[in-house]
C-alpha positions as CSV (number, residue, x, y, z in Angstrom):
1,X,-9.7,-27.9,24.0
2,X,-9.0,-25.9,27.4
3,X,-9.2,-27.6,30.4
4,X,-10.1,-25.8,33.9
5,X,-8.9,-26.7,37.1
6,X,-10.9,-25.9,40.2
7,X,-9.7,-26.2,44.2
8,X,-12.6,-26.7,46.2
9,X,-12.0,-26.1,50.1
10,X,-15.0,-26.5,52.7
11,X,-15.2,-23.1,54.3
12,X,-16.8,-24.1,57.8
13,X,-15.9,-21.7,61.3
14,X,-13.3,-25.0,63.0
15,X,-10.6,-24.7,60.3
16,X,-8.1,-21.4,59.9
17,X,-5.7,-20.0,57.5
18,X,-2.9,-18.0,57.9
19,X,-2.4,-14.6,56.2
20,X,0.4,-16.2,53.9
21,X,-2.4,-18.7,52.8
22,X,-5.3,-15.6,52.1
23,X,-2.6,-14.1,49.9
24,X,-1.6,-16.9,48.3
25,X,-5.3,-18.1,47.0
26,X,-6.7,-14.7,47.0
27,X,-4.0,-13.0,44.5
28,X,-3.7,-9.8,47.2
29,X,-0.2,-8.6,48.8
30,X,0.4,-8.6,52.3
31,X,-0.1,-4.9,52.4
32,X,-3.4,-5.3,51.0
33,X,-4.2,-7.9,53.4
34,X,-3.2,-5.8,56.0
35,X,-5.5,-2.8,55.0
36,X,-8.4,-4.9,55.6
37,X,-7.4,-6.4,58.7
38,X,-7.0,-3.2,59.9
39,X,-10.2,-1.8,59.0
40,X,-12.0,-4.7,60.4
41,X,-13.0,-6.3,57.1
42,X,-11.2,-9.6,57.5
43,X,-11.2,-10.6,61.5
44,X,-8.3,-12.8,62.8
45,X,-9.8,-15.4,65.6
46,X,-7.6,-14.2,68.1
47,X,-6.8,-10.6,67.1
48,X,-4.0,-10.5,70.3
49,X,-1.6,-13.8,68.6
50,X,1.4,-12.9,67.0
51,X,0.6,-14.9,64.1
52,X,-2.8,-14.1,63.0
53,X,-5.2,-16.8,61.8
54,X,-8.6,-15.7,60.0
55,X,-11.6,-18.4,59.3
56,X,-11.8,-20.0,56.2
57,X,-14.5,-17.7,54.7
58,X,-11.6,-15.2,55.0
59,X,-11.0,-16.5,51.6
60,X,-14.3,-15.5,50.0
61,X,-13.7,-11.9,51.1
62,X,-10.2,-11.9,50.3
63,X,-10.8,-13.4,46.9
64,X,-14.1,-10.8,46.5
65,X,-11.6,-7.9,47.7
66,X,-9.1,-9.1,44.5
67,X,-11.6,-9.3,41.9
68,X,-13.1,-5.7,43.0
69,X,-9.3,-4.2,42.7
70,X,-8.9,-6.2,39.4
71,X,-12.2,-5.6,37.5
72,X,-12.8,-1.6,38.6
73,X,-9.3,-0.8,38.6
74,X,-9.3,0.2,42.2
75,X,-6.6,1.6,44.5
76,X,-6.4,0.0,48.1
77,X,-8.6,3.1,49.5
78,X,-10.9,2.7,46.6
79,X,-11.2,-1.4,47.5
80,X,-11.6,-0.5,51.3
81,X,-14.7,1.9,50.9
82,X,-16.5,-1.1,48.0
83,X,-15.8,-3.9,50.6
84,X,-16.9,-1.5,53.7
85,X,-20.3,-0.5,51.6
86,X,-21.1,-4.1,50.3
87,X,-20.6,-5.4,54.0
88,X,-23.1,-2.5,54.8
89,X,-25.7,-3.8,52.8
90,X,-25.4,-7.0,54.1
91,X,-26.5,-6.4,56.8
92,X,-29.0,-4.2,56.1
93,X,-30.7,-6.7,54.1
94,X,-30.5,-9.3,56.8
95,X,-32.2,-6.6,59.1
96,X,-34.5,-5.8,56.4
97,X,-35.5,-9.8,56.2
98,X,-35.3,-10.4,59.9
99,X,-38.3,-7.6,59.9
100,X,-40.1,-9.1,57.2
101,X,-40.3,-12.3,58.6
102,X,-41.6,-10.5,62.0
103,X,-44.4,-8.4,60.0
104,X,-45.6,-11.5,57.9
């Protein structure tokens, strides 16, 4: 018989992590963390502190970032461009149901 652990963690806006934390849970290196931080796919809440500090649903991206690298094989590059396009059509499908709601 195999037994399964889960961690739950409430991901709400009034609690942080640091970026030791994201790469602890998530499975990525610093230097991965760092890619995305620089290219505005994980946002620290204030981007000026030393130590940065990213909202809990930080983890969900991080964590979506790993599994992308892991299942498709991808480089860091190759991550940056899936996680930059699926954050693109995010919000083009909120758009897209923000005008539907206005036609209907």
């Amino acid at each position: 018989m195999k037994v399964q652990i889960s961690e739950w963690v409430l991901l709400n806006e009034q609690n942080a992590c640091s970026v030791s934390y994201l790469s602890e849970v998530s499975g990525l290196s610093a230097e991965e963390l760092s890619d995305l931080i620089e290219n505005g796919i994980l946002v620290p809440i204030d981007g000026k502190a030393t130590e940065k500090f990213f909202p809990l649903h930080s983890i969900v991206i991080a964590s979506s970032a790993r599994r992308l690298r892991d299942d498709f094989e991808l480089d860091r590059h190759g991550m940056m461009l899936a996680l930059t396009l699926m954050r693109r059509i995010d919000d083009l499908q909120g758009e897209l149901n923000v005008l539907r709601a206005r036609f209907q």
